[in-house]
N, C-alpha and C positions, 0 to 999 in steps of 0.2 A: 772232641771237635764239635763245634756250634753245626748246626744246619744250616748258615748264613752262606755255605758256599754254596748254595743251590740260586742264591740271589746273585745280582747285579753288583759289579765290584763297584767298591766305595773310591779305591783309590787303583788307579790302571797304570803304570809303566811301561812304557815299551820305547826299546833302547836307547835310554837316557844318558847322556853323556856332557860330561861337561872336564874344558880346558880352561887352565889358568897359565896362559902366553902355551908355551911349547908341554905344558905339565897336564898330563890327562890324571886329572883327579876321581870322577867318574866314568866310567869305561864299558856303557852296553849294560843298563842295567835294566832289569824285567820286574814290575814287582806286582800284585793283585792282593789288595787286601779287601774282604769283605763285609759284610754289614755285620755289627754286634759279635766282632770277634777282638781278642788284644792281638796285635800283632807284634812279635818285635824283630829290631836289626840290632846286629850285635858285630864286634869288629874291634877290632885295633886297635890304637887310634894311629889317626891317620889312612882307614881302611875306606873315608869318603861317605860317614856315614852322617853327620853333620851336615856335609853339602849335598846328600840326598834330601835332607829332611829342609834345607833351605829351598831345596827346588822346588819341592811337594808342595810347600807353601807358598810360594809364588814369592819370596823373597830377593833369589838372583835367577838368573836366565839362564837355561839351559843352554848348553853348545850344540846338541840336539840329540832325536829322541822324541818319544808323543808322551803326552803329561794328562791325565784328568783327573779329577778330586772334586767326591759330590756331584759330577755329571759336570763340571768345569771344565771346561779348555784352560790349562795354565800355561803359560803365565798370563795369558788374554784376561782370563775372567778371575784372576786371582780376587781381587779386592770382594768381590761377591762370593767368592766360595771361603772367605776370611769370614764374614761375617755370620758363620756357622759353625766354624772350628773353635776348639778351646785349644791353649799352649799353654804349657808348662814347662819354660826354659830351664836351662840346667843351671842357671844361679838366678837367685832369687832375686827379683827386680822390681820389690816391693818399693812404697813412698816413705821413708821415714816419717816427714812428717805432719802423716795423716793417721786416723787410727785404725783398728782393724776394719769398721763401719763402713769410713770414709775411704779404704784403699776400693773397697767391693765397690761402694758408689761411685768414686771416680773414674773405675774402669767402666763401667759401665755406660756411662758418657758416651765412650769410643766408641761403641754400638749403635748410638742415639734415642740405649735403653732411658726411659724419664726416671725420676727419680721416685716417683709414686709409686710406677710399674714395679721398680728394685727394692722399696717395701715391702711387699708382699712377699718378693724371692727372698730377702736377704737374713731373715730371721730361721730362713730352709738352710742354706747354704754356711751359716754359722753354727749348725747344729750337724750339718755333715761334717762339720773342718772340725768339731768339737771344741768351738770355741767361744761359743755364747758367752760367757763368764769371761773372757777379755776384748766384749764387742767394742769396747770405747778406749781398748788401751794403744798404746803406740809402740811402730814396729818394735825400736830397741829394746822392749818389755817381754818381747816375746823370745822363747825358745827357738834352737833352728828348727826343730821337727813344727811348733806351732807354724813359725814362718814356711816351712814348707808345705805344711798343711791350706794355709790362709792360700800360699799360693795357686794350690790346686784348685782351692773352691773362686778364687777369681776365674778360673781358667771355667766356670761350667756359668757365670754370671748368662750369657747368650743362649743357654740350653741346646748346647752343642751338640751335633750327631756323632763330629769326631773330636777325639781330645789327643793330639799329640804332647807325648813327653819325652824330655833328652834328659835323660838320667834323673829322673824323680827321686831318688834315696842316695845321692851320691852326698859321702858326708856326714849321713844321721847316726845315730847307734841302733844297735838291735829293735829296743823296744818301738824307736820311734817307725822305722823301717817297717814295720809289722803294722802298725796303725796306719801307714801309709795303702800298705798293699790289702787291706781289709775294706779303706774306702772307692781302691780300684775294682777291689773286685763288685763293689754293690753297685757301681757304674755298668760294669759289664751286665751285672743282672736286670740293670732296667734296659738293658739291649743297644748303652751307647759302646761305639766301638775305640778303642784302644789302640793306638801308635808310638812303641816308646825303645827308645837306645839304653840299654846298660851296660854297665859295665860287671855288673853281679850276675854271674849266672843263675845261682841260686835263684835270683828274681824272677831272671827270663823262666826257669824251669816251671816255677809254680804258678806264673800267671799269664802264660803267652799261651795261647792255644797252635799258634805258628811261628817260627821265628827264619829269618834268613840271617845267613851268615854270609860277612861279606868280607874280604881285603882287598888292598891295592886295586881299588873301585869295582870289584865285580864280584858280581855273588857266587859264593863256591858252592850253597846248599839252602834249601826252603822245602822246610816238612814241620810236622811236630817235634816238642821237644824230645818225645820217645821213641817216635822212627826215628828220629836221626839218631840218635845215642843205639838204637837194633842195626842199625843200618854201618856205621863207622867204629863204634866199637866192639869189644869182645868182653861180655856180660859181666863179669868179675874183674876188679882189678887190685894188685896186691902190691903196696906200697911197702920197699924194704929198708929202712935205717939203720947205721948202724958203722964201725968196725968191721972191713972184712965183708961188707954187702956185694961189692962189682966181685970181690972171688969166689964169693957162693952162687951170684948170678951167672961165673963163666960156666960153674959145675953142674947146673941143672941140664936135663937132655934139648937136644933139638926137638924143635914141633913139637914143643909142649906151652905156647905160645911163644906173643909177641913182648920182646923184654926190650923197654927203654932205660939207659941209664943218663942221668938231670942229676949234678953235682954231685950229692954224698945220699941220694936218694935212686934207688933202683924201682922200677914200676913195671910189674909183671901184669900183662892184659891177658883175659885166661878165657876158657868155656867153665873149666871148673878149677876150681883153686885150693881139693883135697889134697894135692900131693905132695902142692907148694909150702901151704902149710903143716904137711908133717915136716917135711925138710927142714923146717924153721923152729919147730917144737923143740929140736935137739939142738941151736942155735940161740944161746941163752943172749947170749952178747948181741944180737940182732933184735933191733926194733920194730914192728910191723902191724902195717893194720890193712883188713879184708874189708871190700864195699863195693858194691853196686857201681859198674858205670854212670855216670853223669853229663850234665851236658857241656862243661867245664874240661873231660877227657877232650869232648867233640870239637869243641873249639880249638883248644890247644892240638891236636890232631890235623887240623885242617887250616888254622894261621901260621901254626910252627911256635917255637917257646921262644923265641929272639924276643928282646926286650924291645920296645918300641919306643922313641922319645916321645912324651907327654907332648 
């Protein structure tokens, strides 16, 4: 955890709520994130995490609740405390057709960065995105990962304190995914702060120093990602597939943990998981694999496994 929690919160909630006609879509929410930390919210969908982050930004208006960002009153002072933030929407909303060069220059307009000015940054911010070698090409030239790349380094044109993202790697493949979260994290090392929704755990795990979990508009949990995984689960968990897995699962003793059974898959939550797997050892026809709590358990532990419509 950053020592940024000894400072002034970057962004302050306090019980934020927002209705759409008789539908409480946010419901009483509290959030503090602070300086040069990543923070993430994680959820559902439909868990209202989208219409927090529109709030944050001073995009729609709260139904109420107290709002600040950057020392802002929002939604009062939204357009000023814009002019500080970076975003990175969850689909790319790049210009077809302009080139790599000219989307960075364009945006930068909106700022009322000159174009002189954006000289000097823009030969930096093409060499973050790792794209110097297609500075003059156009979008449809590019890769999704380059276009998601391009996109983030638009997102830093204003030399933002804060950079929110809604799903930054939704989409990519592995590799590109990893060169994503490589350039997030040198952000964080020059001490800009991070706000971003996934839907990848794995992401939240490695690169959030805090994350809140939230459904049906309100937050169920906010710690780290390994207090909360110390905190909600049980340290081992033993994944069992297979023919005959719920009848080996009826046979194991009581209070030798917590057994969920999820289709043709049994999931033993343990302290320790020697016994389980001798039991299994003489279980040739049973599939199984042993691993470390996650934050992915924590989630699912705390939303519930119900499919949720996109």
């Amino acid at each position: 955890m950053h020592s940024s929690e000894q400072k002034a919160p970057l962004i302050s909630a306090r019980g934020l709520v927002k209705y759409y006609g008789e539908t409480v879509v946010v419901n009483g929410v509290d959030l503090v994130v602070y300086p040069g930390e990543c923070f993430g919210l994680l959820g559902p969908n439909g868990a209202g995490k989208t219409t927090t982050l529109r709030m944050l930004m001073g995009g729609i208006m709260p139904t109420g609740g107290e709002l600040t960002v950057l020392g802002y009153d929002i939604p009062a002072e939204a357009r000023a405390m814009r002019a500080k933030v970076g975003l990175v929407p969850q689909h790319d909303n790049l210009d077809p057709d302009f080139t790599v060069r000219e989307n960075l220059l364009c945006y930068a307009r909106y700022f009322g960065i000159s174009d002189k000015t954006m000289a000097g940054r823009i030969d930096d911010l093409l060499a973050y995105a790792n794209l110097t070698h297609k500075a003059n090409a156009r979008i449809p030239e590019l890769s999704g990962g380059m276009q998601r790349r391009l996109t983030l380094a638009r997102a830093l044109v204003n030399q933002p304190e804060l950079v929110v993202l809604d799903e930054p790697t939704t989409g990519l493949d592995p590799q590109a995914r990893h060169v994503i979260w490589q350039r997030l994290r040198s952000l964080l090392a020059r001490g800009t702060t991070l706000l971003l929704t996934t839907h990848y755990m794995e992401e939240a795990q490695r690169l959030c120093d805090r994350i809140a979990i939230m459904d049906a508009g309100r937050i169920l949990a906010v710690d780290s990602p390994r207090a909360l995984i110390a905190r909600h689960i049980e340290p081992v968990v033993v994944e069992v597939r297979g023919d005959g897995a719920h009848a080996w699962a009826q046979g194991l003793p009581n209070g030798l943990g917590r057994i969920e059974e999820v289709g043709e898959t049994v999931f033993c939550y343990l302290q320790d998981d020697h016994f389980v797997r001798d039991t299994l050892r003489q279980r040739m026809e049973l599939e199984y694999l042993s691993r470390p709590a996650n934050l992915e358990d924590v989630f699912l532990k705390l939303t519930g496994r119900d499919l949720r419509d996109a």
